[in-house]
mmJSON file of the N, C-alpha and C atoms, coordinates in Angstrom:
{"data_MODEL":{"atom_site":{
"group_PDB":["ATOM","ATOM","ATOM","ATOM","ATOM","ATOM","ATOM","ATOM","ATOM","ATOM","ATOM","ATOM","ATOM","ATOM","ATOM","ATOM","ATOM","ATOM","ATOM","ATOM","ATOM","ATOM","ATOM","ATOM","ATOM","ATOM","ATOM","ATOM","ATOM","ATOM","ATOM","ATOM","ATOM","ATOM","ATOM","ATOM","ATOM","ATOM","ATOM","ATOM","ATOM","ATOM","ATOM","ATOM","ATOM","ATOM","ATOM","ATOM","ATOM","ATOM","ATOM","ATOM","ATOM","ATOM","ATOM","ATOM","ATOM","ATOM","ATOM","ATOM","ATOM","ATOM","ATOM","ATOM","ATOM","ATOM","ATOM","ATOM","ATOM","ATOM","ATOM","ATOM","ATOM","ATOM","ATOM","ATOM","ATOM","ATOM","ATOM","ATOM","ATOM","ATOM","ATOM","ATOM","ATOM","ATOM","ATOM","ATOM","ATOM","ATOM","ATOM","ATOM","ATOM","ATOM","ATOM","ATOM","ATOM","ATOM","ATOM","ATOM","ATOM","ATOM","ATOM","ATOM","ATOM","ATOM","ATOM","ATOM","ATOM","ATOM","ATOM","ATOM","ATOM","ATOM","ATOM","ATOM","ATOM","ATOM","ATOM","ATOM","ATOM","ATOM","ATOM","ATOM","ATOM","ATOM","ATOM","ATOM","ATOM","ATOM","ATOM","ATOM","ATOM","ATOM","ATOM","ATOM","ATOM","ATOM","ATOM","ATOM","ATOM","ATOM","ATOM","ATOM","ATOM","ATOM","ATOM","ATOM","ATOM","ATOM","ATOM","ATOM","ATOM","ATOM","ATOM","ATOM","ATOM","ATOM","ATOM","ATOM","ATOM","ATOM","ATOM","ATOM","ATOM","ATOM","ATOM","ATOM"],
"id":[1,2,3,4,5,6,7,8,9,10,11,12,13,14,15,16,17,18,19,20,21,22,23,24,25,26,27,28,29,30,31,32,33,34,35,36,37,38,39,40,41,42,43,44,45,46,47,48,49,50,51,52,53,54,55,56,57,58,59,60,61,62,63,64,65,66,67,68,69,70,71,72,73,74,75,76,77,78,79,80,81,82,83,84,85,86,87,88,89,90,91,92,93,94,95,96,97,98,99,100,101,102,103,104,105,106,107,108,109,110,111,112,113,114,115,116,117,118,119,120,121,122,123,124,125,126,127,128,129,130,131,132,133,134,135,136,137,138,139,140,141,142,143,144,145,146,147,148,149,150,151,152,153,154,155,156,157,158,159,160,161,162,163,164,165,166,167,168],
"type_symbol":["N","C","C","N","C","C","N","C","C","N","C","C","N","C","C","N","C","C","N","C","C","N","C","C","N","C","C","N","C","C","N","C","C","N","C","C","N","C","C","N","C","C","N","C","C","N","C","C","N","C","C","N","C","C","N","C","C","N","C","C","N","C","C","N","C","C","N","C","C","N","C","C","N","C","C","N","C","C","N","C","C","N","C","C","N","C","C","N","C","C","N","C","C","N","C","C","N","C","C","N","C","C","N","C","C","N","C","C","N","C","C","N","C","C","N","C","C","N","C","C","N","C","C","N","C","C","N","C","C","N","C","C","N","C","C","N","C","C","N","C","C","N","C","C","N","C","C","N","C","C","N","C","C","N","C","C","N","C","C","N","C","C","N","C","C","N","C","C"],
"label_atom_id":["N","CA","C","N","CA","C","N","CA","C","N","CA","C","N","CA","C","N","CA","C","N","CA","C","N","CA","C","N","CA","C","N","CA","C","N","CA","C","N","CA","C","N","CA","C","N","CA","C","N","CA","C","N","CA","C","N","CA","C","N","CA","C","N","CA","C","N","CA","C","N","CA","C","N","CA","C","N","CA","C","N","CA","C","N","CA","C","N","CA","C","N","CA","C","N","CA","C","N","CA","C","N","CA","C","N","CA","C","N","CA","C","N","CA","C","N","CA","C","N","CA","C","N","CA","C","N","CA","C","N","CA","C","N","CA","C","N","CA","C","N","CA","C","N","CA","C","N","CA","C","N","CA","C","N","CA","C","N","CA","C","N","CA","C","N","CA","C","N","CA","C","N","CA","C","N","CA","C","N","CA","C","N","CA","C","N","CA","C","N","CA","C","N","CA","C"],
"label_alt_id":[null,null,null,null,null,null,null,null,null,null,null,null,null,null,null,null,null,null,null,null,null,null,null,null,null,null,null,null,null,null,null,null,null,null,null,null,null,null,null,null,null,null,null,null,null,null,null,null,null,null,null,null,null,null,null,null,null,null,null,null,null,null,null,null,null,null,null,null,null,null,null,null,null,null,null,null,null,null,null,null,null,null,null,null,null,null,null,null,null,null,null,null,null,null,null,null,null,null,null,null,null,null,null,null,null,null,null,null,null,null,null,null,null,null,null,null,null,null,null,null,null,null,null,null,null,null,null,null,null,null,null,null,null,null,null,null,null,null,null,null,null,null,null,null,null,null,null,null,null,null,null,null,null,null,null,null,null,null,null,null,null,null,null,null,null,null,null,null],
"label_comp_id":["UNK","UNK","UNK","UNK","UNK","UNK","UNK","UNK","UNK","UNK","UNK","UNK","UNK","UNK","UNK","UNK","UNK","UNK","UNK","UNK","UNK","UNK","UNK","UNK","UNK","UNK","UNK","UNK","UNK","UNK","UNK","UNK","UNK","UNK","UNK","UNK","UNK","UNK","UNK","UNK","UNK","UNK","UNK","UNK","UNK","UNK","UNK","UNK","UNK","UNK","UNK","UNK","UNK","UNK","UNK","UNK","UNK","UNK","UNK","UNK","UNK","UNK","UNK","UNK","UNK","UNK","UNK","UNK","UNK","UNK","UNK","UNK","UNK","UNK","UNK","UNK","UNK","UNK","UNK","UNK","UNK","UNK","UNK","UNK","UNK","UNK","UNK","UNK","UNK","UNK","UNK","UNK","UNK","UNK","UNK","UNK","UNK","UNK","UNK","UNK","UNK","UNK","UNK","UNK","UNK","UNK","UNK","UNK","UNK","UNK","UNK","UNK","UNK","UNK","UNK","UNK","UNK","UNK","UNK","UNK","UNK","UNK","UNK","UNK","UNK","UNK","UNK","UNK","UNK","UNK","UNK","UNK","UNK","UNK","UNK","UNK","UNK","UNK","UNK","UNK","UNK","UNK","UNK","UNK","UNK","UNK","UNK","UNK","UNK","UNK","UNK","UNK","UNK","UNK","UNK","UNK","UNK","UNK","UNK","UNK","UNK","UNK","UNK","UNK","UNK","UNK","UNK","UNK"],
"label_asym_id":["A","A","A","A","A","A","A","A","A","A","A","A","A","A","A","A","A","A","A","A","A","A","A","A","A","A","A","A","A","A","A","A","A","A","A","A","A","A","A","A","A","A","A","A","A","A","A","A","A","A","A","A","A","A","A","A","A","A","A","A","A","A","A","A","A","A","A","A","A","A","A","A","A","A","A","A","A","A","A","A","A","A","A","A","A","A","A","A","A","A","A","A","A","A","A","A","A","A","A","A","A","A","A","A","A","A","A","A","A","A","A","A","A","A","A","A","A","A","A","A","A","A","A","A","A","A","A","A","A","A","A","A","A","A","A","A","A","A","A","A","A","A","A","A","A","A","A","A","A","A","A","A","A","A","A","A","A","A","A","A","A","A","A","A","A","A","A","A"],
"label_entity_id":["1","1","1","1","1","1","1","1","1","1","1","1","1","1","1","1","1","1","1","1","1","1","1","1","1","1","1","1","1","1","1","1","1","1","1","1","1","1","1","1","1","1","1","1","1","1","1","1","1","1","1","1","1","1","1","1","1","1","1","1","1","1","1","1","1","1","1","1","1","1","1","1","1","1","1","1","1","1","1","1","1","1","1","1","1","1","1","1","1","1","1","1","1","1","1","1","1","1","1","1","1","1","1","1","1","1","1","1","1","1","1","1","1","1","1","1","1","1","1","1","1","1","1","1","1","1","1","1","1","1","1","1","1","1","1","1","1","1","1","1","1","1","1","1","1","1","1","1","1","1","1","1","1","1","1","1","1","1","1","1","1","1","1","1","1","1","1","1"],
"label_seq_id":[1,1,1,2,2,2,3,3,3,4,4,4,5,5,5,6,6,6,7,7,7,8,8,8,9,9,9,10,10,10,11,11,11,12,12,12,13,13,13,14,14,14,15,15,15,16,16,16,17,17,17,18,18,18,19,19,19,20,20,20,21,21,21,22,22,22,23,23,23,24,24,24,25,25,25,26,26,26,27,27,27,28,28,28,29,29,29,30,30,30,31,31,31,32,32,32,33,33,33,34,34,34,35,35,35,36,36,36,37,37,37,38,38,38,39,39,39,40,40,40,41,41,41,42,42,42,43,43,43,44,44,44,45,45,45,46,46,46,47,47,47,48,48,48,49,49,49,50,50,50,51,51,51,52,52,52,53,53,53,54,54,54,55,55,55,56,56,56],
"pdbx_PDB_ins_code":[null,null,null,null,null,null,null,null,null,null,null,null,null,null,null,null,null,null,null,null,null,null,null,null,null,null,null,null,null,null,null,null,null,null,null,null,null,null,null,null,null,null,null,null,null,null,null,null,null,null,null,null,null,null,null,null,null,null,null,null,null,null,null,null,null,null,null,null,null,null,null,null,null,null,null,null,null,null,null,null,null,null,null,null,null,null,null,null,null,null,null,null,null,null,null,null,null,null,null,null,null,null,null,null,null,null,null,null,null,null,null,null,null,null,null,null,null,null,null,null,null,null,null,null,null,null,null,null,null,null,null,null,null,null,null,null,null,null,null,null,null,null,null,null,null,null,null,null,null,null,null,null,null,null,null,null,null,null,null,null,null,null,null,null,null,null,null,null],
"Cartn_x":[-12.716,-11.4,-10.841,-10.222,-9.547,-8.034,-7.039,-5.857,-5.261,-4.675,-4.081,-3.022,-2.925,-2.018,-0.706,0.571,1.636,2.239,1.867,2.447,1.664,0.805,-0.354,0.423,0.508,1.115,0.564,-0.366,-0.872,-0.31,0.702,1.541,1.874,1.645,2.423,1.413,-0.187,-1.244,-1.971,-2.087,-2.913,-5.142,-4.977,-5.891,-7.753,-7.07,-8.102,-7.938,-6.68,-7.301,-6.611,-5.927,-5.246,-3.966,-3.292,-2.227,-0.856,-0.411,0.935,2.073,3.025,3.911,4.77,5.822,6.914,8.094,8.209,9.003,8.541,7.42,7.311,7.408,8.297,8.794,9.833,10.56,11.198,10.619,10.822,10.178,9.662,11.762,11.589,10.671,10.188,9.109,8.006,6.972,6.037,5.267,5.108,4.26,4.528,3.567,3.531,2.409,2.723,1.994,1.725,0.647,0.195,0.143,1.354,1.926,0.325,-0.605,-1.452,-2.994,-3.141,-4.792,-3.872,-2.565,-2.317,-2.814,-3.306,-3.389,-2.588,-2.427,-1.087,-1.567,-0.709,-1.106,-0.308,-0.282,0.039,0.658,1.974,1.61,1.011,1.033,0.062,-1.612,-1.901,-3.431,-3.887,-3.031,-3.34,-3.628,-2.471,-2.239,-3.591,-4.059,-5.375,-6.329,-6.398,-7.759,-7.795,-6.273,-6.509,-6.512,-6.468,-6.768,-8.148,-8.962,-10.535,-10.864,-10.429,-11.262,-11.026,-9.953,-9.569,-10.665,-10.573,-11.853,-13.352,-13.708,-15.21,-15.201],
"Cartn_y":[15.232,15.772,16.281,17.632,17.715,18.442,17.569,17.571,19.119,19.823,21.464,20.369,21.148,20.975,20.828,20.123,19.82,21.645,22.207,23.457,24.462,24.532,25.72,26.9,27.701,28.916,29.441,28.88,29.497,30.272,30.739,31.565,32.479,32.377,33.754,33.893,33.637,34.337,35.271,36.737,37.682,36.76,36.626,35.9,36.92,38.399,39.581,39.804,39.842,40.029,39.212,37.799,36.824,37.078,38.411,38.611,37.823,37.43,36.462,37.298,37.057,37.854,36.893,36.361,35.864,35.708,37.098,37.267,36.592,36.46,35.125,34.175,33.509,32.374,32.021,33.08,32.54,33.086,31.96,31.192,32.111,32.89,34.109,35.213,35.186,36.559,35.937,36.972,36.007,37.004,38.309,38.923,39.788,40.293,40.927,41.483,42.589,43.607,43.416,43.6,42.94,44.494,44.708,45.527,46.048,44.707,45.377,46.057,45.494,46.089,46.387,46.311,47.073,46.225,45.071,44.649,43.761,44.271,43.192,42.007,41.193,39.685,38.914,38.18,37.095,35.76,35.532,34.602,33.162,32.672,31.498,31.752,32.698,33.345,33.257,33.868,34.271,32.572,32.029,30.472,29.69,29.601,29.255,29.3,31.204,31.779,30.95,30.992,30.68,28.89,28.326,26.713,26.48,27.705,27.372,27.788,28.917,29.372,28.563,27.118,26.354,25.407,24.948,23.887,24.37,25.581,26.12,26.314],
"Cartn_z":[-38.11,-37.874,-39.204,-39.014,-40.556,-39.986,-41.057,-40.988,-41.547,-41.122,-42.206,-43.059,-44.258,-44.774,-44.447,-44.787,-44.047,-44.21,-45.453,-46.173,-45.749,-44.75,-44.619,-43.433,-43.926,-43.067,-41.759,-40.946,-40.089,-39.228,-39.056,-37.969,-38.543,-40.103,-41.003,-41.63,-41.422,-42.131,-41.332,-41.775,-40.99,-41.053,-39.561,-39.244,-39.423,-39.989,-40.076,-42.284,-42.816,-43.971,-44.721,-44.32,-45.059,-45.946,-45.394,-45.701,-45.469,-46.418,-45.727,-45.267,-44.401,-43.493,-43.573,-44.728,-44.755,-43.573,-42.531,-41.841,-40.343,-40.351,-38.926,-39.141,-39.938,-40.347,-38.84,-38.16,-37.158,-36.274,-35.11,-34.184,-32.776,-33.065,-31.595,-31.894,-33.199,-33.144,-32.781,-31.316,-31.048,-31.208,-31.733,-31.933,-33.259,-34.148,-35.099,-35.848,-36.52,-37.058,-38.23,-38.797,-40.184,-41.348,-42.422,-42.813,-43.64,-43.977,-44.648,-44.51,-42.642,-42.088,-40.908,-40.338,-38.999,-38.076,-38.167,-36.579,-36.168,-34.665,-34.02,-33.724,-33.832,-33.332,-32.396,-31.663,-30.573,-31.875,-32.1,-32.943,-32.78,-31.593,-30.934,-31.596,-30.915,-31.261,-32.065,-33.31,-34.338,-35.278,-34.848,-35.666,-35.267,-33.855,-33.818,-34.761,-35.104,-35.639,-36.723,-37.521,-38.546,-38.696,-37.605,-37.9,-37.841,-37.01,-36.699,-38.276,-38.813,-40.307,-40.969,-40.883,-42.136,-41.783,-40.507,-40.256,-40.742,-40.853,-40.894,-42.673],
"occupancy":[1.0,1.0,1.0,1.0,1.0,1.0,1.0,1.0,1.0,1.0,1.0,1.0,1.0,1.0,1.0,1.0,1.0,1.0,1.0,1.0,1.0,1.0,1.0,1.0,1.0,1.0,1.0,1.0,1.0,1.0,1.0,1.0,1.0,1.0,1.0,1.0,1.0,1.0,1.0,1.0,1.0,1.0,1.0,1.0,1.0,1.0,1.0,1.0,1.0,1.0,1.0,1.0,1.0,1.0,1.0,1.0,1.0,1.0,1.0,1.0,1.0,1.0,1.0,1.0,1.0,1.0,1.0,1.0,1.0,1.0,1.0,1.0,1.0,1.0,1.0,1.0,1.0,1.0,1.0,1.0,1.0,1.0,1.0,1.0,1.0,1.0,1.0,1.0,1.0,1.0,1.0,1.0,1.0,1.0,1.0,1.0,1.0,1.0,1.0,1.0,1.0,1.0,1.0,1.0,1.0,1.0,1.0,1.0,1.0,1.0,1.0,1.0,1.0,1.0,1.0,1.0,1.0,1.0,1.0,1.0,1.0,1.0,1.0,1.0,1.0,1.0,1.0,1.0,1.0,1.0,1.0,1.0,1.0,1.0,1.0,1.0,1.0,1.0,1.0,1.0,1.0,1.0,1.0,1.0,1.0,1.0,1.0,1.0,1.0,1.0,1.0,1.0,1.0,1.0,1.0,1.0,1.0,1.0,1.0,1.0,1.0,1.0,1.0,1.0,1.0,1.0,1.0,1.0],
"B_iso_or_equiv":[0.0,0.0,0.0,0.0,0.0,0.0,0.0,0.0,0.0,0.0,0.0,0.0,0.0,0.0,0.0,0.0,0.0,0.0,0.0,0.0,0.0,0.0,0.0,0.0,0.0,0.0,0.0,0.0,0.0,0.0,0.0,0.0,0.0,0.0,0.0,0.0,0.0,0.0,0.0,0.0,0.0,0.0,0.0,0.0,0.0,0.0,0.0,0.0,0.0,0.0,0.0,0.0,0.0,0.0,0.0,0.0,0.0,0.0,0.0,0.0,0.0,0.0,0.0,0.0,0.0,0.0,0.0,0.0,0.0,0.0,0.0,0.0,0.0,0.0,0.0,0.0,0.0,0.0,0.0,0.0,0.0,0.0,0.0,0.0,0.0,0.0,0.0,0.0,0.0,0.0,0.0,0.0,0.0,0.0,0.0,0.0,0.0,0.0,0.0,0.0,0.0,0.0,0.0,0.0,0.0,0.0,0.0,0.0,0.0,0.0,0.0,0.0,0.0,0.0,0.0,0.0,0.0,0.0,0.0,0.0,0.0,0.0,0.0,0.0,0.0,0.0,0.0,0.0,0.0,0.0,0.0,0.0,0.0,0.0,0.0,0.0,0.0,0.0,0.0,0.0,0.0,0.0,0.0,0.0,0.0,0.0,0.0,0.0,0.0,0.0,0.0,0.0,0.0,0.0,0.0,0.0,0.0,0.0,0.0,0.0,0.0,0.0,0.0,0.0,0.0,0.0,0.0,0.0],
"pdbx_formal_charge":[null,null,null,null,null,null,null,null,null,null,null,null,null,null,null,null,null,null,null,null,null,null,null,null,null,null,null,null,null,null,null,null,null,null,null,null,null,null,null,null,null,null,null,null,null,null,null,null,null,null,null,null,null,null,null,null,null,null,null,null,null,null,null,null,null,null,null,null,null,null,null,null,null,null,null,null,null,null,null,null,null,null,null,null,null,null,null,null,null,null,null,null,null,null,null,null,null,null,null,null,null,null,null,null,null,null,null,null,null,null,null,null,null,null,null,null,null,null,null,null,null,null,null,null,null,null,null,null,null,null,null,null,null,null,null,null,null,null,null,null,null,null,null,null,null,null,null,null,null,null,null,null,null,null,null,null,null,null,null,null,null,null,null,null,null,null,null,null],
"auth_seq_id":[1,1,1,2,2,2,3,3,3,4,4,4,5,5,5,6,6,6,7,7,7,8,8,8,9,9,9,10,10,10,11,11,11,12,12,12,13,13,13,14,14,14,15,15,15,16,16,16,17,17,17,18,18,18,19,19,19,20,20,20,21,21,21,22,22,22,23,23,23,24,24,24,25,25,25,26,26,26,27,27,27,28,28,28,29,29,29,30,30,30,31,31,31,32,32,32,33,33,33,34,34,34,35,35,35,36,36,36,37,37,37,38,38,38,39,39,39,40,40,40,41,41,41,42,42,42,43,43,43,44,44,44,45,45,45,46,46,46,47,47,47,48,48,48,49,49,49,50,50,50,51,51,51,52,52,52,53,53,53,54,54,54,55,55,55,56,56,56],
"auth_comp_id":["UNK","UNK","UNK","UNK","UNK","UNK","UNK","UNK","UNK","UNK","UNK","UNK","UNK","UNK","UNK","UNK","UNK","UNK","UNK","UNK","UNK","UNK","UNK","UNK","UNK","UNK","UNK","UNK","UNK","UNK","UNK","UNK","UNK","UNK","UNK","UNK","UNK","UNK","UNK","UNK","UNK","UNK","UNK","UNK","UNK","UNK","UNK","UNK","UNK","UNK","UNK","UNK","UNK","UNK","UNK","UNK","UNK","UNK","UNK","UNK","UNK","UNK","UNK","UNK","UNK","UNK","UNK","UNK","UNK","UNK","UNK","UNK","UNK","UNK","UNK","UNK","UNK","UNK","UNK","UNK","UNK","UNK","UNK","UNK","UNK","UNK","UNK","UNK","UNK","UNK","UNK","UNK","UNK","UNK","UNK","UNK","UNK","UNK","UNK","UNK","UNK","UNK","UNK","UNK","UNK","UNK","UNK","UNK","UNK","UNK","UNK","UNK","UNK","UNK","UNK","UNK","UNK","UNK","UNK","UNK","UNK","UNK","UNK","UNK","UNK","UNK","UNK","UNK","UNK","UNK","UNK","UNK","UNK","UNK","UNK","UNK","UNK","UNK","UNK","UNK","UNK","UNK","UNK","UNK","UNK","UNK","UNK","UNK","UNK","UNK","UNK","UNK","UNK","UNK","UNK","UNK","UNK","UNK","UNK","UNK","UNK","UNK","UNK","UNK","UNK","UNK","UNK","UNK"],
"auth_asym_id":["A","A","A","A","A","A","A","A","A","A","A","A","A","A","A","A","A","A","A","A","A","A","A","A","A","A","A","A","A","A","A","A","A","A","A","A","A","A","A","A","A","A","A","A","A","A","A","A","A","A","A","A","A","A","A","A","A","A","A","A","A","A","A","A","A","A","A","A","A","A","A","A","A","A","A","A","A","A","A","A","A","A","A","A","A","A","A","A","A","A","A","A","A","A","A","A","A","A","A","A","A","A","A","A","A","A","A","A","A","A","A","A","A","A","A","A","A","A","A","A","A","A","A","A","A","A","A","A","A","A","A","A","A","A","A","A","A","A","A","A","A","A","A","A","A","A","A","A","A","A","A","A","A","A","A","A","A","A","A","A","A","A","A","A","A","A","A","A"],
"auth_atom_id":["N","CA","C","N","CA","C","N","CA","C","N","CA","C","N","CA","C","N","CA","C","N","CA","C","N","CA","C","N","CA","C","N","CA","C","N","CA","C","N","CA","C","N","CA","C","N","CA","C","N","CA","C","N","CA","C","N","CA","C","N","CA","C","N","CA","C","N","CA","C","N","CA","C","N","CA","C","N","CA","C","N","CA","C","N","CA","C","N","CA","C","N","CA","C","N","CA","C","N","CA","C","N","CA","C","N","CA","C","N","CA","C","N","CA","C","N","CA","C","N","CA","C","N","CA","C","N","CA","C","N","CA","C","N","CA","C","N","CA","C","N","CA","C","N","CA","C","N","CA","C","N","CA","C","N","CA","C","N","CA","C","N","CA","C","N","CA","C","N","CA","C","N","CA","C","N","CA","C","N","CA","C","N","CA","C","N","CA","C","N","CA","C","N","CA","C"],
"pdbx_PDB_model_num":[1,1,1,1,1,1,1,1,1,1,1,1,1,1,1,1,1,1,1,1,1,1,1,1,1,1,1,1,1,1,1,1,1,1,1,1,1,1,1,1,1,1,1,1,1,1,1,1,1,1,1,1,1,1,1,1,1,1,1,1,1,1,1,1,1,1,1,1,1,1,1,1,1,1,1,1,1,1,1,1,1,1,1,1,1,1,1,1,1,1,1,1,1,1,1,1,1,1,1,1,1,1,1,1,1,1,1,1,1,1,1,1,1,1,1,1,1,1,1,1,1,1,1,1,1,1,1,1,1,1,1,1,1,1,1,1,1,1,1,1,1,1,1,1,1,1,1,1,1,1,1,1,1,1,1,1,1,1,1,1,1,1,1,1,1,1,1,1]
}}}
């Protein structure tokens, strides 16, 4: 089992080129565009991808 960090951004990291996106910090945005490869994300989805890449 591995724990994320209490501080790890997964909802505000682009899950395609690890860009951070400061502005999905709130809650009602559930989808967003990643200013620096353009792809949209689900923010649920996206927070996944990036808990599976922290585990691997």
């Amino acid at each position: 089992m591995i724990i994320a960090p209490k501080n790890y951004a997964s909802s505000q990291l682009c899950s395609c080129c690890g860009y951070k996106n400061v502005q999905v910090k709130s809650l009602a945005l559930r989808e967003w565009k990643c200013p620096s490869c353009q792809t949209v994300h689900d923010r649920n989805q996206n927070e996944a991808l990036n808990l599976l890449q922290l585990a691997n």
